[in-house]
N, C-alpha and C positions, 0 to 999 in steps of 0.2 A: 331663334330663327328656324325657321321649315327649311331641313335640310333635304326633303324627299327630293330629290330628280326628278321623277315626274311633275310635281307641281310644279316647280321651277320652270320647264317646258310650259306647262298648262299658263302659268301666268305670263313669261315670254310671250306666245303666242297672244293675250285675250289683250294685254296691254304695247302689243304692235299694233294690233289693229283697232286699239283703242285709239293711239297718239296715230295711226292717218285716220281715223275719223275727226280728228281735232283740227288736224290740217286742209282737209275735205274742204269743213264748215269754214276756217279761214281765208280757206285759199277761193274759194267759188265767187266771190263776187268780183277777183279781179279778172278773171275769164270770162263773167257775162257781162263786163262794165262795157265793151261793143254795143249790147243791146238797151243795157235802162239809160245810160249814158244817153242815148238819141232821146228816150221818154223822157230823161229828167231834163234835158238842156243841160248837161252837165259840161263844164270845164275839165281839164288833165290837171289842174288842182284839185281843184273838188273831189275826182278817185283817188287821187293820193292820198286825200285827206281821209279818207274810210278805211285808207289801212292805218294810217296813222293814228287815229282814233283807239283802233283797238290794242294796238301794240302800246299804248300811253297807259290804257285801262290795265291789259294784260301785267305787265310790266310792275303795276304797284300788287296786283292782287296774289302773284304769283308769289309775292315775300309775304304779305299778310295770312295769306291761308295755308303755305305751307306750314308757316311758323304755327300756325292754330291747330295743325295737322298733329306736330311735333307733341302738343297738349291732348287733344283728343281723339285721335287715332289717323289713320288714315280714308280708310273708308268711309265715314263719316263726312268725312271732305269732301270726298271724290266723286262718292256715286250724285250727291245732288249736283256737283258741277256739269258731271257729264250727261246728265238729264238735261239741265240749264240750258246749255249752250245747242243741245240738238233741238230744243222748244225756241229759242231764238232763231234758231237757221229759219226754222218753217214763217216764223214771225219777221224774216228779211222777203220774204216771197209777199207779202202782206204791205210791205208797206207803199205810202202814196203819194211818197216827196223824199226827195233828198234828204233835208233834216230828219224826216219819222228812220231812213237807213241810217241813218247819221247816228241815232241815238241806239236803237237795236245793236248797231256791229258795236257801241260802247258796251253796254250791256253785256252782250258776248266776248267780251275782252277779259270782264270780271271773270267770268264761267269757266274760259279757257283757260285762264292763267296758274290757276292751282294745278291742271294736271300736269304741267311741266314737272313743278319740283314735287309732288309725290310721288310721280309715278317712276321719278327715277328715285327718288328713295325706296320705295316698297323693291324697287331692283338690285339693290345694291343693300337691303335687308334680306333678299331671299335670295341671294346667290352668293358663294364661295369666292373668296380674293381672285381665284383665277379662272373664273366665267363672267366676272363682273364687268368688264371690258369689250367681249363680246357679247354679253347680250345689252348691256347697253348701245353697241354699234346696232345690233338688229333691230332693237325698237325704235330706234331715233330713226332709222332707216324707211320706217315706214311714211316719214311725212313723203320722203321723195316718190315711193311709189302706188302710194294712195293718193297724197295731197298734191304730188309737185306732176303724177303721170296718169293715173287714171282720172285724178277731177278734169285738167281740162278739157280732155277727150267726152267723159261724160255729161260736163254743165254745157258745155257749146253742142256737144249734139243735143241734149234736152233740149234749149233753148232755141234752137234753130228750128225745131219741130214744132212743139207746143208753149215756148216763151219762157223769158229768163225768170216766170214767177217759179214757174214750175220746178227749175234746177233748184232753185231754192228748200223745194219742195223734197225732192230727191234726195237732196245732200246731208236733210236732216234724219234721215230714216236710220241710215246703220248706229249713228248715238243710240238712239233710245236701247236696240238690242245690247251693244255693250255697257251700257247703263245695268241693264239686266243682267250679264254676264258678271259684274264686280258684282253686284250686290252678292251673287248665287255662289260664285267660285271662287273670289280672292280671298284671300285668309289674313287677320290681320296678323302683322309683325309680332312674333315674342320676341323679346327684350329680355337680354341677362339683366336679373337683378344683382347676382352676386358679382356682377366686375361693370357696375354701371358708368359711362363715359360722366366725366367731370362736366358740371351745369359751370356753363361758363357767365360770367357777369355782362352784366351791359357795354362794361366799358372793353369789357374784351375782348369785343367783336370789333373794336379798332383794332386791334393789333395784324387785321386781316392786310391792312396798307403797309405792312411791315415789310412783305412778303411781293418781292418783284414779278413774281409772276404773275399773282393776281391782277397790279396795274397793267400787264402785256395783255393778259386775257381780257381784260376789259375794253382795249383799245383796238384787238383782235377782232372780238365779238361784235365792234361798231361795226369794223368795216365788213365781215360775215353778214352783219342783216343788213346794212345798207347793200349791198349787191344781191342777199337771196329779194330784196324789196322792191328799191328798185325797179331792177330786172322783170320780177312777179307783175310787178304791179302797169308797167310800160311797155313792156314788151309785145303784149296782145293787141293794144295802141297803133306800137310801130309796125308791126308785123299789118296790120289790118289799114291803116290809114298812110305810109310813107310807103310800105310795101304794096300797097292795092291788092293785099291776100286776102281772100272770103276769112272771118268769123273761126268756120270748122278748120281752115288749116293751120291758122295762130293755134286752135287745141290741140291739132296731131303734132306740131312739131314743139309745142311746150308739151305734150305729152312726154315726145322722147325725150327732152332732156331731163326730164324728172324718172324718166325709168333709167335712166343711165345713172344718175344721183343715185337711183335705191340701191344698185349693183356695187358701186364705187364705193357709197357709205355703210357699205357692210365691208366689203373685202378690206379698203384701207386701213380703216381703224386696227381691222385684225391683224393686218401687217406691220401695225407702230410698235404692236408687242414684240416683236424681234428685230424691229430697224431703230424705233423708238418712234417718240410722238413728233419730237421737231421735225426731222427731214421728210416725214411723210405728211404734216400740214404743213410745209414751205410748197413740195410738190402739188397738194390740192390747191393750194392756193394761189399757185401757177396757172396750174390748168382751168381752174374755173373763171379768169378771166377770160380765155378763149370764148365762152358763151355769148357775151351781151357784143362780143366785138365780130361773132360769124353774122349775130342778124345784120351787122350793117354792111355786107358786102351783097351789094344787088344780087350779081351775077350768081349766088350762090340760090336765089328763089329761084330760076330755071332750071334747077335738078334738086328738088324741097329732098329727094331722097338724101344727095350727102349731103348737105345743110343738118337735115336729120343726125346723120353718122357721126357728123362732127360734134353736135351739143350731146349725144351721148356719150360719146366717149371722153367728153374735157368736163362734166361736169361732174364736181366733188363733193357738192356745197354738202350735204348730210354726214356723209363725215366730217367735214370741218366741223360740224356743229358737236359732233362727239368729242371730237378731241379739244377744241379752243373755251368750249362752255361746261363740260362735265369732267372728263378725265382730267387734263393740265390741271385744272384748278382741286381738284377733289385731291390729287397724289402731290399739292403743291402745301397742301394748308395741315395741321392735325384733324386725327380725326372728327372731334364736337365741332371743328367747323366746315364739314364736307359738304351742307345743304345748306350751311350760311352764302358757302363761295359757289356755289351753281347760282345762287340765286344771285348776288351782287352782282356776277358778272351779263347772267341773263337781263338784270334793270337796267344796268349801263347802255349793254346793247340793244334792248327794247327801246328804251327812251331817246338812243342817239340815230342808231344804224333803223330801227324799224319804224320811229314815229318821224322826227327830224328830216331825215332822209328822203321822206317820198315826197312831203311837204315842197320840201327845196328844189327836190327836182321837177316835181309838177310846176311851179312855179317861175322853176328858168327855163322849161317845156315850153310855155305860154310864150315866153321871147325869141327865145333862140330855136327850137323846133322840139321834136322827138326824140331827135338821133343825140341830142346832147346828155338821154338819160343812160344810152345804153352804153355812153361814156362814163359816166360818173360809178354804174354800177361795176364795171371793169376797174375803177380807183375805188371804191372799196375792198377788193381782192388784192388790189396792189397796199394797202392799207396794212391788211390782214398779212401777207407777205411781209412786208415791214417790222411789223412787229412779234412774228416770229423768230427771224432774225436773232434776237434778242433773248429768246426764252429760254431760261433753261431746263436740261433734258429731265424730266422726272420719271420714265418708265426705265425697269432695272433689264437693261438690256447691255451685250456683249460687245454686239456690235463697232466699230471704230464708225458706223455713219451714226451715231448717238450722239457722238460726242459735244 
């Protein structure tokens, strides 16, 4: 392992801004689904269904290619994914029906899915047992203030100006530089050979169900992505069509909550090292229901400023995703299966909380209204509460709120 400090800095940094480029390109089409939405004739199923899409794709590729990772390095992986997927954003601005999006955002589900689990491997290979924590809080942090606070601010004003192709357009520019930026700067992982971790058998990787936590994180993790989804995916919806709010200010006010996420999902994680990880996800997990349940009180759009205040300061979801999908489960399992259990828990939650989920709720959208998804997404959180409950503490903390 590249012990140097500086690099470790340098790769922090290239690979924050890498994973909100990733979230950018994911997250931009449920911010301009207002405008092709009218072009395609689209239904509130049908957008659900394009996040769904890619979290299905995502979901399987993220365990095939890290695992291919784990054989032929990482970089190798990486750099063509994050080419990939920034050649597909430009190629969703392009397209001229429904189905042609339909199959691009599948596409870019493949592309996406590997950077998850390398690039928190390549983090947890280059950093020290007691920076590993925080800089994984920092990179993960970046979906919320790239993908969750400056996309929608950026794709709805693009869009508003020159048209939802063009966001498209926009969203995929900063890939290609950090495309460039791994290829140039990242270093691959040296690996001791003389105290190499035990190759573990096939049948081994069941023994992963052994281990209680990992089914808490899995059921965790559902209700995490069903409410970051959800919410993502409906809320621009409700905000614009139950709320009669213009387009640009569903983006400024899902902006803030996604800049309050970047703040939260750094600081908290950091604070689970000395409270511990339970009591600080039972707390996010509290508080991030407050989001999808402040859009449904009217009276709160006649002052969008504290409407604003409020989803900044209740929204946690970027930590959660630190703690319930990487750390719990990484400090829950041995070490040969620490990219096994990111990745398990990440499928579980892709395929239930990010693909199932919006499905469903677009779906009971169509019967029952709007307002019933920015319920469902608050019973994800309440989900994800649940099941913390339950887990046990795994950071070596003093604390009696550990316990």
């Amino acid at each position: 392992m590249d012990s140097s400090r500086r690099y470790e800095n340098t790769l922090v940094a290239i690979l924050f801004c890498t994973w909100g480029t990733v979230f950018l390109d994911r997250m931009s089409p449920l911010y301009v689904a207002p405008y092709f939405a009218l072009e395609f004739h689209l239904r509130n199923a049908q957008i659900g269904t394009l996040a769904s899409v890619l979290a299905i794709t995502w979901a399987a590729s993220t365990l095939i290619f890290g695992a291919l990772s784990d054989r032929v390095g990482r970089k190798p992986v990486l750099v063509p994914a994050v080419f990939a997927f920034s050649i597909l954003s430009w190629m969703s601005g392009l397209a001229g029906s429904f189905h042609q999006l339909l199959w691009i955002r599948a596409l870019m589900g493949v592309a996406e899915g590997p950077t998850w689990s390398i690039m928190t491997a390549l983090i947890e290979e280059s950093s020290p047992p007691s920076r590993r924590g925080r800089n994984i809080g920092f990179v993960v942090s970046a979906a919320a203030l790239v993908g969750l606070a400056a996309a929608p601010v950026l794709t709805t004003q693009v869009a508003a100006r020159w048209g939802w192709r063009s966001a498209f357009f926009v969203a995929g520019i900063p890939g290609l530089l950090m495309g460039t930026l791994i290829w140039k700067f990242v270093k691959e992982p040296t690996r001791d050979a003389t105290t190499p971790l035990p190759r573990p058998s096939f049948t081994a990787y069941f023994s992963l169900m052994r281990y209680p936590n990992i089914w808490l994180c899995c059921l965790g993790a559902t209700g995490f992505m069903c409410w970051l989804f959800v919410l993502n995916v409906f809320a621009p919806l409700y905000i614009t069509e139950i709320a009669h709010q213009p387009p640009t200010t569903a983006g400024l006010l899902l902006g803030a909550t996604g800049l309050g996420s970047f703040f939260l999902g750094f600081l908290l994680p950091s604070l689970s090292d000395r409270l511990g990880r339970k009591p600080v996800l039972l707390l996010m997990a509290a508080m991030s229901a407050a989001v999808p349940l402040a859009f449904l009180v009217p009276a709160l759009y006649v002052y969008p400023v504290i409407l604003a205040a409020i989803i900044f300061v209740t929204n946690s979801g970027q930590g959660i995703a630190s703690l319930v999908m990487v750390l719990i489960p990484t400090e829950s399992v041995p070490a040969q299966f620490r990219a096994t259990s990111i990745g398990l828990v990440t499928l579980v939650g892709e395929v239930i909380g990010a693909t199932a989920a919006p499905i469903v709720a677009g779906t009971l959208a169509e019967k029952y209204g709007l307002a019933l998804t920015m319920w469902l997404a608050a019973g994800g959180s309440t989900l994800l509460f649940l099941a913390a409950l339950f887990l046990r503490e795994t950071a070596q903390v003093k604390s009696s709120l550990a316990a």
